[in-house]
C-alpha positions as CSV (number, residue, x, y, z in Angstrom):
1,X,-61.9,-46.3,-56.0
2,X,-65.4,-45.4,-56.8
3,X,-67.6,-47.9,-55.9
4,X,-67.6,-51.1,-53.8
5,X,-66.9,-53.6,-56.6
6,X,-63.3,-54.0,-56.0
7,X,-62.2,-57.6,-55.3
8,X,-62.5,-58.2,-51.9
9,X,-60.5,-60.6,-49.6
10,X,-63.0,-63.3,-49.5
11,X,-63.0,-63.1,-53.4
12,X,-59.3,-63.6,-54.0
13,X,-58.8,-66.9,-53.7
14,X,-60.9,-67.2,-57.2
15,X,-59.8,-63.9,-58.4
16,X,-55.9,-65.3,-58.9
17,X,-57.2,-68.5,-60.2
18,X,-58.4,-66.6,-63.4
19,X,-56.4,-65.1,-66.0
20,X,-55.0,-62.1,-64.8
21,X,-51.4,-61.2,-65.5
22,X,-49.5,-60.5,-69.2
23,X,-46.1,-60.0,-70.4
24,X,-44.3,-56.7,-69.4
25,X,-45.0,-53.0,-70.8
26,X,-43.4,-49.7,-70.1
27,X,-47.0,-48.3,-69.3
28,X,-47.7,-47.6,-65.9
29,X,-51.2,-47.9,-64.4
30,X,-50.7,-45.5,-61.3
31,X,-53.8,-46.9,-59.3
32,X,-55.1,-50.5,-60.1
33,X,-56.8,-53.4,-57.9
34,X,-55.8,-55.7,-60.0
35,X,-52.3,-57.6,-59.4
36,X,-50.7,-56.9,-62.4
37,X,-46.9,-56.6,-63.0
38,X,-47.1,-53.2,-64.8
39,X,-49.6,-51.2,-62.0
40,X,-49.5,-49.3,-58.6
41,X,-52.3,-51.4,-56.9
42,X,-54.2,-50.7,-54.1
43,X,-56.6,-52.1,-52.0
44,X,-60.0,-50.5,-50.3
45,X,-59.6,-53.0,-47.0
46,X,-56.6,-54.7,-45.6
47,X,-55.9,-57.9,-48.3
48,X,-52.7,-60.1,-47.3
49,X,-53.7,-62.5,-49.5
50,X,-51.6,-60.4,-51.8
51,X,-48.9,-60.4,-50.1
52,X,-48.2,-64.4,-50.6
53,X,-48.7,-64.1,-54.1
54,X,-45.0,-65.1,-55.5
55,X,-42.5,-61.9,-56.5
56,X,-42.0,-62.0,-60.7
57,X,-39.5,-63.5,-61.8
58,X,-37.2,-60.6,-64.4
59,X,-35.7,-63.8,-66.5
60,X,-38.9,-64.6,-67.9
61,X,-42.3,-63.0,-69.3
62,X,-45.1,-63.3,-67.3
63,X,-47.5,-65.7,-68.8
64,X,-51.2,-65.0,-69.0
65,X,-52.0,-68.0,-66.8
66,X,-50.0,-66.6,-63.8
67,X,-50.6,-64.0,-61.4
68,X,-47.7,-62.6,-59.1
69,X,-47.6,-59.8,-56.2
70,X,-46.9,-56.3,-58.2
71,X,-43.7,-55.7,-59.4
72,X,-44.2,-51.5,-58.9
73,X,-45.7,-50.9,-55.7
74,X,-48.2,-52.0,-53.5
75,X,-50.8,-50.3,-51.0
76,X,-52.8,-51.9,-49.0
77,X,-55.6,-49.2,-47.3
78,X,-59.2,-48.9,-46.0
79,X,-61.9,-46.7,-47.4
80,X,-64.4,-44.9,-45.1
81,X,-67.0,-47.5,-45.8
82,X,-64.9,-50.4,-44.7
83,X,-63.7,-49.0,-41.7
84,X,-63.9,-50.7,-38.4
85,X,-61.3,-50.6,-35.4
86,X,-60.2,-54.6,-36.0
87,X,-59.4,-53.4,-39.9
88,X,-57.7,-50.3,-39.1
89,X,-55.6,-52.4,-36.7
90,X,-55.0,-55.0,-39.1
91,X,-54.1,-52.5,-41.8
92,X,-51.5,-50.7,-39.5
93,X,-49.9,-54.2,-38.9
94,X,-49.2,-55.3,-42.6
95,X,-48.3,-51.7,-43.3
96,X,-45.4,-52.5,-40.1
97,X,-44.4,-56.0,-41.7
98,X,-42.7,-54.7,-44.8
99,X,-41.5,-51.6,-45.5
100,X,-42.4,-52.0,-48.8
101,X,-46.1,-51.9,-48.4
102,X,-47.3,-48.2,-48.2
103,X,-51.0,-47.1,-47.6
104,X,-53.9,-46.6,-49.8
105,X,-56.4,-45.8,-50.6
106,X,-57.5,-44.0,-47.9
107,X,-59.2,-40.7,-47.8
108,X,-62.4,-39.0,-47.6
109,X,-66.3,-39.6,-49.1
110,X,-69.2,-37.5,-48.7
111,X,-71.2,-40.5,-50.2
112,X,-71.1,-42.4,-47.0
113,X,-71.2,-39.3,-44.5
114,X,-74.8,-41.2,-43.1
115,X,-72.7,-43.6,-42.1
116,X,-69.4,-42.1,-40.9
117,X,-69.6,-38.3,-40.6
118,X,-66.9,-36.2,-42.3
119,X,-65.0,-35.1,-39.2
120,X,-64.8,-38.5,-37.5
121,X,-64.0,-39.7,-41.2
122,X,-61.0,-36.7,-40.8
123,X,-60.2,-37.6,-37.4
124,X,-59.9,-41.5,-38.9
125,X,-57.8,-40.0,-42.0
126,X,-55.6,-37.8,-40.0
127,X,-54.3,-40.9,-37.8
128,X,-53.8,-43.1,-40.8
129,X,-52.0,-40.5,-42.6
130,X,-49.8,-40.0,-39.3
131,X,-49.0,-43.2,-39.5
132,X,-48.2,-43.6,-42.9
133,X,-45.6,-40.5,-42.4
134,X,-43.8,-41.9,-39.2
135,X,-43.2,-44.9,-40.9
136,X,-41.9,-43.5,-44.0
137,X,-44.9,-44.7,-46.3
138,X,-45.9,-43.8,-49.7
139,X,-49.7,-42.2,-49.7
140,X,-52.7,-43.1,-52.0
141,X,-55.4,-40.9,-51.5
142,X,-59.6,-41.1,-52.4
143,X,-61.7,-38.1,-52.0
144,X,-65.1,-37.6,-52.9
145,X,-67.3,-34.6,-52.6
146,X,-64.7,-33.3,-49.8
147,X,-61.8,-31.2,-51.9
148,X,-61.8,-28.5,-49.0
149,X,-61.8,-30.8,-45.9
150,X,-58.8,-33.0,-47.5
151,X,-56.6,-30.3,-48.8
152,X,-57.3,-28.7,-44.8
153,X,-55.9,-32.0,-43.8
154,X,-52.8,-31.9,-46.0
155,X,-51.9,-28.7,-45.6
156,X,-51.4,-29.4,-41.5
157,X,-48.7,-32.2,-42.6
158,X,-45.6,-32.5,-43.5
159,X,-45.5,-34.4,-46.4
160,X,-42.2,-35.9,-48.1
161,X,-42.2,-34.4,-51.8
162,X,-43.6,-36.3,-54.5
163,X,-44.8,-39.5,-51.8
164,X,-48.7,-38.6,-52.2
165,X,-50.7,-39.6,-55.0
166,X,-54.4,-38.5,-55.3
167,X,-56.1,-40.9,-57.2
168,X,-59.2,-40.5,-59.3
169,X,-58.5,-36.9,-59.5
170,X,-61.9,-35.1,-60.9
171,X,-61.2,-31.3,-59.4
172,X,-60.4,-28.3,-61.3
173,X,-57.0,-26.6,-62.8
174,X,-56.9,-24.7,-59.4
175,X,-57.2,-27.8,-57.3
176,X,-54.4,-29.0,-59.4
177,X,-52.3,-26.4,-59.2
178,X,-52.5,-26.0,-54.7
179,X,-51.8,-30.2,-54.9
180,X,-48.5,-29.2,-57.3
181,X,-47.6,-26.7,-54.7
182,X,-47.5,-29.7,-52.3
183,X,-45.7,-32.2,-54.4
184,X,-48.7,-34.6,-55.3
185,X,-48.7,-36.7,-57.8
186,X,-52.3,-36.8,-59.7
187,X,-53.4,-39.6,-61.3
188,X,-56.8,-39.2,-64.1
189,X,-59.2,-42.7,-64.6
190,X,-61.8,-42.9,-67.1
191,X,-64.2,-41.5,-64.7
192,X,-62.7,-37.4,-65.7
193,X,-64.7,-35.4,-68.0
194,X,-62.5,-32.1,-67.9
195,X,-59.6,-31.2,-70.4
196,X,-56.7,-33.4,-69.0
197,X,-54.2,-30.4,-70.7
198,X,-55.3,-28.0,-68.2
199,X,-54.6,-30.3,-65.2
200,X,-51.2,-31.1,-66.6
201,X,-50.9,-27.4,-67.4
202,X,-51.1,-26.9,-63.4
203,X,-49.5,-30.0,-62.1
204,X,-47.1,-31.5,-64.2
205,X,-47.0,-34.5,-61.9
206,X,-50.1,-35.9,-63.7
207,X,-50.5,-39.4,-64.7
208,X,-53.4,-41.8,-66.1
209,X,-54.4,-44.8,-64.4
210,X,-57.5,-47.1,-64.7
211,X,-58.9,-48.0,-61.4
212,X,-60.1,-51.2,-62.8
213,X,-61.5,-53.5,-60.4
214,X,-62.5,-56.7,-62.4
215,X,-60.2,-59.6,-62.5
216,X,-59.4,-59.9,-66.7
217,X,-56.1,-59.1,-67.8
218,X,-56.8,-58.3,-71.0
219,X,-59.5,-56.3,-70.0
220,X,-57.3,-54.6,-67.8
221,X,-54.7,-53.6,-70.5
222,X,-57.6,-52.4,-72.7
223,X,-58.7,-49.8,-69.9
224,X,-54.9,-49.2,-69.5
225,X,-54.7,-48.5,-73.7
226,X,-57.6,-46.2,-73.7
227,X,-55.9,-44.1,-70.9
228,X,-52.7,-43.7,-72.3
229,X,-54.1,-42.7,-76.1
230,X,-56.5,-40.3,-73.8
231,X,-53.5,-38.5,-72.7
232,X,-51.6,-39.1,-75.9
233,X,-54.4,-37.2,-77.8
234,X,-55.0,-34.6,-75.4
235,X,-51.6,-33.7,-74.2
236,X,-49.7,-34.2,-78.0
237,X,-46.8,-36.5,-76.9
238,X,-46.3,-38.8,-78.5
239,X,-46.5,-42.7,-76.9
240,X,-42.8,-43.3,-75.9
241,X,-42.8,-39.8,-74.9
242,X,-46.1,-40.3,-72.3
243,X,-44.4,-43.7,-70.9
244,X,-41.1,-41.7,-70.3
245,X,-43.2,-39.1,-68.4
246,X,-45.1,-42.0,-66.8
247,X,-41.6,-43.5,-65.7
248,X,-40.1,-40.5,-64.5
249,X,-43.3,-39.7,-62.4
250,X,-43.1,-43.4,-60.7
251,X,-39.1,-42.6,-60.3
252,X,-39.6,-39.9,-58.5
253,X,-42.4,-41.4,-56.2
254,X,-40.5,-44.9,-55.6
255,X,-37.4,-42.8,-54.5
256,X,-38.9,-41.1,-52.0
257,X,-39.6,-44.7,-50.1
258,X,-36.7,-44.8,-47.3
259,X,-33.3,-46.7,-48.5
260,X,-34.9,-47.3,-52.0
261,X,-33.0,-49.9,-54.2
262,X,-34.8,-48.8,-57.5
């Protein structure tokens, strides 16, 4: 997440009245605020009005006219900006209610270091991420500006292999390749400027997503399209052979949730 257009809580009851959702795909949007049936989506401050959207239903296609809870995985986190005691407290508690909600985004941003400083924004991190471990969570993380602080912070965890994804990633090859040596997932947006081959090259575990944050589906797959060729083009696979990357990537995240029925 990037800036603070995402759809907030108060927005959602309009939000899932629009046209949002579309018939399956094997591509994978690995960080999305948008409840779509195809994407990881994450929220910047506790939302549970996701969380009584209705499951898919497999026997059928999703129409464009519907809208239904994410079929991959869903986070539910709070971004520096956001926070406040009440929402960390109510974040913790849907993260407690089903094991199937994991947290994120949460993370760092130098942008709003006025507001919260970076250590107490640390301090804040380090307990959700605490959390988030003893509870046997899957981890979305945002960092901005603070590469050095957050990879501090990771490096005094223990981290279950392949649960983390940073999101947004914009750092260098060597960035890449310290995250690999931790088992983190990196997911590229439209916002990254550098030669996706050379992140790959370090971190194999790298994956596009769009980070979209409006409410049209069709929109939404568009971003998701222009990602994928992206990677397509710069990485020389071929389609089905990015989606099967894509889909073991996701396996290999999705298994490391406790008791995983995938």
């Amino acid at each position: 997440m990037q800036n603070n257009s995402i759809v907030k809580p108060s927005d959602f009851q309009l939000v899932t009245s629009s046209v949002m959702c579309y018939a399956h795909s094997m591509r994978i949007d690995f960080h999305s605020h948008f409840p779509s049936p195809d994407s990881i989506v994450c929220t910047a401050e506790p939302c549970p009005e996701l969380l009584s959207l209705p499951e898919p239903d497999p026997a059928r296609p999703v129409a464009d006219t519907q809208c239904t809870r994410p079929s991959l995985m869903l986070f539910q986190g709070l971004l520096p900006d956001r926070w406040t005691e009440a929402k960390q407290a109510q974040l913790f508690s849907l993260l407690a209610s089903d094991k199937h909600i994991h947290l994120g985004e949460v993370g760092l941003d130098k942008r709003f270091s006025d507001l919260i400083p970076m250590q107490i924004q640390a301090d804040i991190l380090r307990s959700e991420l605490e959390f988030a471990l003893q509870n046997g969570k899957n981890i979305c993380l945002h960092c901005v500006r603070a590469t050095g602080l957050m990879l501090e912070i990771l490096g005094g965890l223990t981290l279950r292999p392949f649960s983390v994804i940073w999101h947004g990633f914009t750092g260098s090859a060597e960035t890449a390749r310290q995250l690999a040596g931790m088992n983190i997932i990196i997911s590229i947006g439209p916002r990254f400027t550098g030669a996706i081959s050379d992140i790959y090259g370090a971190n194999p575990d790298t994956v596009p997503e769009t980070d979209y944050e409006g409410t049209d589906a069709r929109e939404h797959r568009q971003m998701l399209e222009s990602q994928y060729t992206r990677f397509e083009r710069e990485l020389n696979l071929s389609g089905q052979n990015l989606e099967t990357h894509c889909e073991n990537v996701f396996r290999k995240l999705n298994t490391t949730e406790p008791n995983a029925a995938r």
